[in-house]
N, C-alpha and C positions, 0 to 999 in steps of 0.2 A: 306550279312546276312539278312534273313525272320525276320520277326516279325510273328509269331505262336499265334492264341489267345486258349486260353485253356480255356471251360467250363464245370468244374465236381464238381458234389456237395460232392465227396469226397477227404477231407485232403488228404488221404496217395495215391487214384489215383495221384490224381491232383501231388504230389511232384513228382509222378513217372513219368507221362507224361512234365511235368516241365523238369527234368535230362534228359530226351530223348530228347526234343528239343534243349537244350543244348551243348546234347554232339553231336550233327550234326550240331554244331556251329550258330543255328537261338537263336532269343531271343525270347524267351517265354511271354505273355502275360498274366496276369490272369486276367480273366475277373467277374467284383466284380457288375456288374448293370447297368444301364445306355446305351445312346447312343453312338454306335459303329463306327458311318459314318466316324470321324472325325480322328479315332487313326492310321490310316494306318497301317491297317492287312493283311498278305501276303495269310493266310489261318486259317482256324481253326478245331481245334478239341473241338466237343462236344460231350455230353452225352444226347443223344435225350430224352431221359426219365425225364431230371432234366424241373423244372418248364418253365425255362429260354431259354431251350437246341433248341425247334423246331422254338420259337417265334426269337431267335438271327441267325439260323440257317436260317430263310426265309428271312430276312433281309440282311444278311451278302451274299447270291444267288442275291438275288437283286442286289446288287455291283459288280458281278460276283466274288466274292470270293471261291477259293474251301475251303468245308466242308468236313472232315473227321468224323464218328461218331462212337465214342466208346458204346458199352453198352452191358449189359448180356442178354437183351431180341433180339429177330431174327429183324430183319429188317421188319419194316412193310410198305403198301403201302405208308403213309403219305410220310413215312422218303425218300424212295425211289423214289418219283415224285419231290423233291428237287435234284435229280440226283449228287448224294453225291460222291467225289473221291475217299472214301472206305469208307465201312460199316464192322467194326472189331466188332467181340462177343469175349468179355471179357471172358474167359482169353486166349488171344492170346497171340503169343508169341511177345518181345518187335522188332525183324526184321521184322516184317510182320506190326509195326506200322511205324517203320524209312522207309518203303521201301513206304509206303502211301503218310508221308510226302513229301519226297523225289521227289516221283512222281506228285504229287499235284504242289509240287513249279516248277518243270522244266515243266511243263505245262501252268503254270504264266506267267515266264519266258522268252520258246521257241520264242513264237509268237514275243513278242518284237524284239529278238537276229533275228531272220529272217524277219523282215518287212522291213529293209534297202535292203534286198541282191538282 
């Protein structure tokens, strides 16, 4: 099981991305402020547009963590020189988010599972 952080400054996203990460069996994180270094996060989904979203986002690249970034607005260069594991425009549909994640974590993952062989 992942630990998923989730950063969306809306309630009823946030519950919906929340049940999503859930029912792919990872635990969801919500992320309320503060330093991230320490919580051991597998991946995250942000909302690049929230205050919080690019600043936790270049931090959490720094770790090598993949970022996923939900939002209604296109992708723009910022977001995209953080070289994101998916960039979703809201409203997508909720398989084209599981399949992000999904992908994001067996990318985590892989390398590990193949560095013995």
């Amino acid at each position: 099981m992942a630990r998923v952080l989730i950063c969306e400054p809306h309630d009823d996203i946030t519950a919906l991305l929340e049940l999503v990460v859930r029912r792919l069996g990872h635990e969801p994180v919500l992320y309320t402020g503060g330093p991230v270094d320490q919580i051991g996060i597998d991946a995250a989904v942000i909302e690049p547009g929230d205050d919080y979203g690019m600043t936790l986002a270049k931090r959490l690249r720094g770790h090598d963590v993949p970022v996923l970034f939900t939002s209604i607005y296109p992708a723009n260069e910022t977001a995209l020189a953080l070289s994101p594991a998916a960039y979703l425009v809201k409203h997508f549909p909720l398989y084209a988010l599981e399949r992000a994640i999904e992908s994001a974590l067996c990318a985590v993952y892989e390398p590990a599972a193949t560095a013995g062989v």
